[in-house]
N, C-alpha and C positions, 0 to 999 in steps of 0.2 A: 373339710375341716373336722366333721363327725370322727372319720377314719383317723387322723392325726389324732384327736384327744383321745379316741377308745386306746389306739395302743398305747400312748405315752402313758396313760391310765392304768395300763396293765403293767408295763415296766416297773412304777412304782407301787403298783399293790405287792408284786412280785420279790420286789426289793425290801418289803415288810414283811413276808411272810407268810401274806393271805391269798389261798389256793384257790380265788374264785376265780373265775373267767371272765372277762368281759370283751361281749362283742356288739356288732350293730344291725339295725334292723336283719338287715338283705342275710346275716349271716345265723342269726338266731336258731336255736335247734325248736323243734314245732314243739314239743310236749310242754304245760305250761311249769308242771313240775317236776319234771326229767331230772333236774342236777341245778344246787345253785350256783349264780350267775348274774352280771351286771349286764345289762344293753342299754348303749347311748342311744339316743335318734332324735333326729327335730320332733321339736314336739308340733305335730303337724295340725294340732286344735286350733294354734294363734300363728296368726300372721307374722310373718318379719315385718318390725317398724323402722322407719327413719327421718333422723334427727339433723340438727343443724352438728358440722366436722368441728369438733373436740380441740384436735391439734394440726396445723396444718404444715405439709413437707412443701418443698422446692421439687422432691423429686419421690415419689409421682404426688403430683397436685391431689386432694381429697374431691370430691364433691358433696358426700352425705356421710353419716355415720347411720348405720344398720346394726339394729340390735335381735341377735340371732335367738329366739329362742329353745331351748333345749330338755329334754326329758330323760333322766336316768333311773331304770328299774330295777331294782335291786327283788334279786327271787332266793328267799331263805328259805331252811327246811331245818328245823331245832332234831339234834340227836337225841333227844328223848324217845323212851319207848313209849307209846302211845300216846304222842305231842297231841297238843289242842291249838288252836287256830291261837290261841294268845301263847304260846307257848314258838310260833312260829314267827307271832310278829315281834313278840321281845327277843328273839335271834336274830331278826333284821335290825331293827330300831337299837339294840343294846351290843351288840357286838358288830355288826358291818357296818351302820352306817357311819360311826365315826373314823373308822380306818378309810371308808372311801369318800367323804369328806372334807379330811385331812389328804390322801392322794391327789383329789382333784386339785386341793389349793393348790399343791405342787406343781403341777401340773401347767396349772392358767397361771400362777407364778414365773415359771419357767419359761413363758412363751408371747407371744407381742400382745397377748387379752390381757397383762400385768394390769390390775386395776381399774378392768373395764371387764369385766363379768359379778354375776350377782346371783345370789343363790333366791330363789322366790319363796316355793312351798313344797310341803311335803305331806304326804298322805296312804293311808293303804288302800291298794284297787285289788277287785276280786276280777280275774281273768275270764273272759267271754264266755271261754271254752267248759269252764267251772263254773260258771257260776250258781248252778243247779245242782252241784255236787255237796253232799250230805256231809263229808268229811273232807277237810283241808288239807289237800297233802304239802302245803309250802304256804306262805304270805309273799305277796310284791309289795314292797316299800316304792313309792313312787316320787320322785323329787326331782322339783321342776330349776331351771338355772337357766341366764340368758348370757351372751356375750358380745361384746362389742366387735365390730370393725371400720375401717372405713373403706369408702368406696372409695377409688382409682382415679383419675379424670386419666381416659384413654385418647390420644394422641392420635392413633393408628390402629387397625384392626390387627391385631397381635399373629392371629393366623394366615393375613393375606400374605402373598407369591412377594417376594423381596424383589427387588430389582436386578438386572440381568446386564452384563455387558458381555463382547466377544470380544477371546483376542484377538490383534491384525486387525482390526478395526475399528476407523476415527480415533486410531492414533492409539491406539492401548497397545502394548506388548510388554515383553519379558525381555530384557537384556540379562544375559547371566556371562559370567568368565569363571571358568575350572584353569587352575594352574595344578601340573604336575610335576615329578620330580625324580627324573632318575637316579639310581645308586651310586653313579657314576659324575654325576653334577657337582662341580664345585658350590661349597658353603660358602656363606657372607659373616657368618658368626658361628658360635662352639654351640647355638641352640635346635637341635636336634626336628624341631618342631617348626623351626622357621622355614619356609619356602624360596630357595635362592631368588634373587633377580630375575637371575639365567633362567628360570624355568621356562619349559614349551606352555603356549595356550592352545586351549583346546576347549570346545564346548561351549565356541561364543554365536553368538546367535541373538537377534531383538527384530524390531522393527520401525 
C-alpha cells in the first residue's frame, strides 16, 4: 500500500507542478541532504492497531479494521544564498507542505481510504547522520498520518494448488464437432457465412 500512495503521490504533485520526488524507504538516496524529496514509509515507532469492522460486505466478509500508521518526510533546501536552518524550515512548512497535503487528500480521496485516514502530527527532525553537523544543509518536515482498512475473512489459503481433474477420466472429456465447407457445396441460403447442412464433419472426438 506504501508503494501505491507514494506513486499516486507523485502523479499528482506532478500534475501541479512540483518537482519534488517522492519515494519510499527501500528506495531513498543515502545523502540526508542530497536533493529535495518526499519519503513515505510506516511509521515503524507505532504499532498497527485494531478495531471493531466499520462497514460490513457480503463479499469478502470483514473481521477487524486495521489502522495503518504512516510517516511522510518532507526534505527541503531554501534557495537562498547562505540559508539558515529557519530559512530551510519556512521552505518546507511555507511552500511544500501545503501542495503535499493538498495531493495527499487527493490521493486517499481517490482511493477505498475515502474517509478513513487522518492526518496526526507534524514536526521537524534533525537526521541521525547530522545531527552533529554545525551548519544545516536542508530541514525534514516530518508528518505523521494513519489509514484505515479492513481485514478480509479468508475462506481459503489464496495461494494453495487449485484442484486438478484429467481428462478421459471418471467421465470428463471434450466433445467438439468442426464442420467444413467446400467451394463447390451447395448453399441453403444467399448468406455467405452460413455453413450448409451438407457439410462434411470432421474433428469429432469426446469420451
Amino acid at each position: 500500500m506504501i508503494d501505491q500512495i507514494a506513486r499516486s503521490l507523485q502523479t499528482a504533485l506532478t500534475a501541479k507542478g512540483c518537482p519534488v520526488k517522492v519515494y519510499t524507504r527501500d528506495v531513498v538516496p543515502t545523502a540526508s541532504f542530497g536533493r529535495e524529496r518526499i519519503v513515505i514509509d510506516r511509521d515503524r515507532d507505532e504499532a498497527t492497531s485494531f478495531g471493531p469492522v466499520k462497514s460490513q460486505h457480503r463479499n469478502p466478509k470483514y473481521l477487524a479494521t486495521e489502522t495503518e500508521p504512516c510517516v511522510l518526510r518532507i526534505t527541503a533546501q531554501s534557495p537562498k544564498s547562505g540559508a539558515t536552518l529557519y530559512d530551510h524550515e519556512e521552505r518546507a512548512r511555507k511552500e511544500l507542505l501545503p501542495v503535499v497535503l493538498t495531493c495527499l487528500r487527493i490521493v486517499m480521496a481517490g482511493s477505498s481510504w475515502n474517509g478513513c485516514w487522518t492526518l496526526k502530527t507534524r514536526q521537524f527532525i534533525r537526521p541521525e547522520d547530522l545531527k552533529d553537523s554545525e551548519r544545516p544543509g536542508g530541514a525534514v518536515l516530518e508528518v505523521k498520518f494513519s489509514y484505515e482498512q479492513g481485514v478480509p475473512e479468508m475462506l481459503s489459503y489464496a495461494a494453495a494448488a487449485k484442484p486438478e481433474i484429467t481428462f478421459g477420466a471418471d467421465g470428463h472429456g471434450i466433445d467438439n464437432t468442426t464442420k467444413i465447407s467446400g467451394a463447390n457445396f451447395p448453399d441453403d441460403d444467399s448468406n455467405p457465412n452460413n455453413v450448409p447442412a451438407a457439410a462434411e464433419s470432421a474433428c469429432t472426438g469426446g469420451t
